[in-house]
N, C-alpha and C positions, 0 to 999 in steps of 0.2 A: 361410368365405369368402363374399364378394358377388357372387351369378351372376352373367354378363353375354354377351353376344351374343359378346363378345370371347374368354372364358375356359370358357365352354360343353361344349366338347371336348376341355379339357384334361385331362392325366393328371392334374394337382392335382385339378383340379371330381371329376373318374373316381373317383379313390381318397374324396375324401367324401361323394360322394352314390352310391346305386345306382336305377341306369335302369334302365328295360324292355329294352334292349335289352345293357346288361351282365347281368341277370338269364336272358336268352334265352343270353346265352352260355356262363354257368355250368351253366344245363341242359343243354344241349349236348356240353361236354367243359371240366370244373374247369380243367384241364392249360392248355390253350390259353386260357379264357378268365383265369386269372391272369395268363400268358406276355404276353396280350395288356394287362390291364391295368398291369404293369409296364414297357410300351413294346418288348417283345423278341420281339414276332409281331405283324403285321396280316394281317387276316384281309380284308380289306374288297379286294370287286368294286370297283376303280377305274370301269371303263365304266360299272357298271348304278349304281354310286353319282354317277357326272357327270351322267348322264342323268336320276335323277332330281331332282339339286338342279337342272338345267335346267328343268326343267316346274315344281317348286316355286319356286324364285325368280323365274318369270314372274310368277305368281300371287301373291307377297310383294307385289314393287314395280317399275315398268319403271328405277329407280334400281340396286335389287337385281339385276336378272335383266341387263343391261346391263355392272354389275359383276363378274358372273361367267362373261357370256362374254369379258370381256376378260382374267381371270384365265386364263382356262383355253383359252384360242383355238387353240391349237397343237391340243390335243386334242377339239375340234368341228369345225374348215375343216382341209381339205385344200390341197395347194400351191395348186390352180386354184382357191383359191374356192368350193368347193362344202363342203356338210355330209358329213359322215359318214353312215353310213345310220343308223343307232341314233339320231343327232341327227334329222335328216331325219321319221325317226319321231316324234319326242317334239314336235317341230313339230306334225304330226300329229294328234299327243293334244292337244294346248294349243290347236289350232283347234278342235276337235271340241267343250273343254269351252267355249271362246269363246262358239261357237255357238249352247250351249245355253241357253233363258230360263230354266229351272228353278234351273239350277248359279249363272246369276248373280246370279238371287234372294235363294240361298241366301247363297252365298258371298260374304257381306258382315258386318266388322267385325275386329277388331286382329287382326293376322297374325305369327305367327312370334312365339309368347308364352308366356314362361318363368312354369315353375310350380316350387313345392315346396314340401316339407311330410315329415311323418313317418309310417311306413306298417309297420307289423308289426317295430316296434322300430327304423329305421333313417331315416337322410334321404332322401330321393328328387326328383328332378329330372328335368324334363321339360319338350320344346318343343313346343308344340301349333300346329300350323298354322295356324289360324282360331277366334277366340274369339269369339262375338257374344255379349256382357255382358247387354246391353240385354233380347233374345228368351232369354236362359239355355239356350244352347247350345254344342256345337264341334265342328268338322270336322276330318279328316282326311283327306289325300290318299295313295290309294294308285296305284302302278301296279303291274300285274301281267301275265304274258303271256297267260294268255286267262283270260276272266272267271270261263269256268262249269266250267275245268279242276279234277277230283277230283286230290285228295292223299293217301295210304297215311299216320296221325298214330299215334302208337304211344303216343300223347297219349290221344288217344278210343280208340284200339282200332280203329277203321274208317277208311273214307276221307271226308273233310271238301274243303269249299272253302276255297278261297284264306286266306277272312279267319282261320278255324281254324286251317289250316295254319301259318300260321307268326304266331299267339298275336296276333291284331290286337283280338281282343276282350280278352283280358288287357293291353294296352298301352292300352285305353278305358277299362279300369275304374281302372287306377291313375291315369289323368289327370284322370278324374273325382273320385275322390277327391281329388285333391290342388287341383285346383279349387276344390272346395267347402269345403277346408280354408280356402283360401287368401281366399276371399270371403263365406263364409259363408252361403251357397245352391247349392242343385244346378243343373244343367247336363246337357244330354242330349247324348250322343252320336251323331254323324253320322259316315259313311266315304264319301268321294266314291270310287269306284275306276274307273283307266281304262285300259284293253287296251293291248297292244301288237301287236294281230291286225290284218288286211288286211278290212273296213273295222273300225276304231277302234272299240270298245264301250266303253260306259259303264254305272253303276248307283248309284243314290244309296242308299245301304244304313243300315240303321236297325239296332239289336238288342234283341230281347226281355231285360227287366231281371234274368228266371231265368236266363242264361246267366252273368253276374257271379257267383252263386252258388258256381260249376263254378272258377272264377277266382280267388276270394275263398280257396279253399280250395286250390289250387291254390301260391299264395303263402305261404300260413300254414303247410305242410305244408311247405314248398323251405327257404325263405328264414335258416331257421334253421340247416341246412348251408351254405348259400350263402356266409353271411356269418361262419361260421368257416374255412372256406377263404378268402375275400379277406382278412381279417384275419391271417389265419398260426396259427392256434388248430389246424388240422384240415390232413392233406397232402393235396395234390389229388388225383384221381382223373384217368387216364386214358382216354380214350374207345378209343382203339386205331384209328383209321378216320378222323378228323378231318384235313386236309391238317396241322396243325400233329402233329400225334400221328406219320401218317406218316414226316414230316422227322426224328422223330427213334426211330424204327425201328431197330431193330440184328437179323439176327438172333440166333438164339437155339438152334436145333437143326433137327431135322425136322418137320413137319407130312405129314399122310395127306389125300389128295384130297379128302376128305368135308369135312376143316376148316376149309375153304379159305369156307365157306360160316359159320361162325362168328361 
């Protein structure tokens, strides 16, 4: 199939290509994230997912970001006309990065731009926020609820920030690659990241190219289960703890205090 802006999110594009962010679910919990790619579980934060296509479609196009609060109005304004606070928030964020000369130095060149390419045997697909072709670069927009907040990663073994916790560096290096597939020169990676704290923090975040390593390997080592589960080769594995895992819970006999911790 032919990506497009249109067809992006569909369970067709889903079932052919595998994303960073299908691959994040596979590691996660097989169960659910097949359930999910067959259309018979969503997993997906509605709020914290409106809210950030709100701050990202500001910064797409005021066409874009215009179009999506008309889509979605019911769920930004209240009867009286007012925002929601989580909106009210993300306002917030988008004046704070407004404000900044560095961010809008930066952030300039083709926005909201599909990539793909072939990655450890499979196709792969990806929408990168900000491409500047020209300077051989690309950004990413994250939000997060506090910037310099530790996370417990069972990933590293320790607690990590933000961009760690939840694989931000592994979603830079497959973009990367599929970039330079796609163009035939490299591209460095940028992460604009922007708080959700009382006042609004920001950090324009770079990564060392030895951290790709950790990622590189990380993929090579998965992907080969991954992709016999999505394909029906291999049965999924259940997480046991997953909201969708939960749902479908039976018991089963007794359990003793202690395993309650399991």
């Amino acid at each position: 199939m032919i990506l497009s802006h249109d067809n992006y999110y569909s369970e067709e594009a889903n079932k052919e290509y595998m994303s960073v962010s299908q691959f994040k679910d596979f590691m996660k919990c097989e169960a659910a994230a097949l359930a999910k790619l067959n259309g018979e579980y969503n997993d997906l934060d509605s709020q914290a997912l409106l809210v950030g296509n709100f701050l990202h479609s500001y910064f797409e196009s005021p066409t874009a970001h215009q179009s999506f609060i008309e889509d979605n109005s019911g769920a930004i304004y209240k009867k009286n006309g007012g925002m929601y606070q989580q909106f009210e928030k993300a306002t917030e964020m988008i004046e704070r990065l407004k404000q900044d000369a560095f961010f809008n130095f930066i952030y300039q060149g083709d926005k909201e731009v599909i990539v793909e390419g072939d990655l450890f045997g499979c196709k792969w697909k990806a929408k990168v926020d900000l491409v500047n072709h020209q300077k051989g670069y690309f950004i990413d927009l994250k939000t997060t609820r506090e910037l310099r907040k530790r996370y417990w990663s069972d990933k590293f073994g320790q607690y990590v920030p933000f961009v760690l916790a939840y694989d931000y560096v592994l979603q830079m290096y497959v973009y990367k690659q599929l970039l330079q597939q796609q163009h035939g020169v490299p591209y460095d990676p940028y992460i604009v990241a922007v708080s959700k704290e009382t006042p609004v923090d920001m950090a324009a975040i770079t990564i060392d190219p030895t951290r790709y390593i950790i990622e590189e390997d990380y993929l090579a080592n998965n992907i080969e289960r991954v992709l016999a589960v999505k394909e029906g080769r291999e049965e999924p594995h259940s997480c046991g703890k997953c909201p969708y895992c939960l749902s479908k819970k039976r018991l089963s006999g007794f359990i003793e205090i202690d395993q309650l911790f399991d």
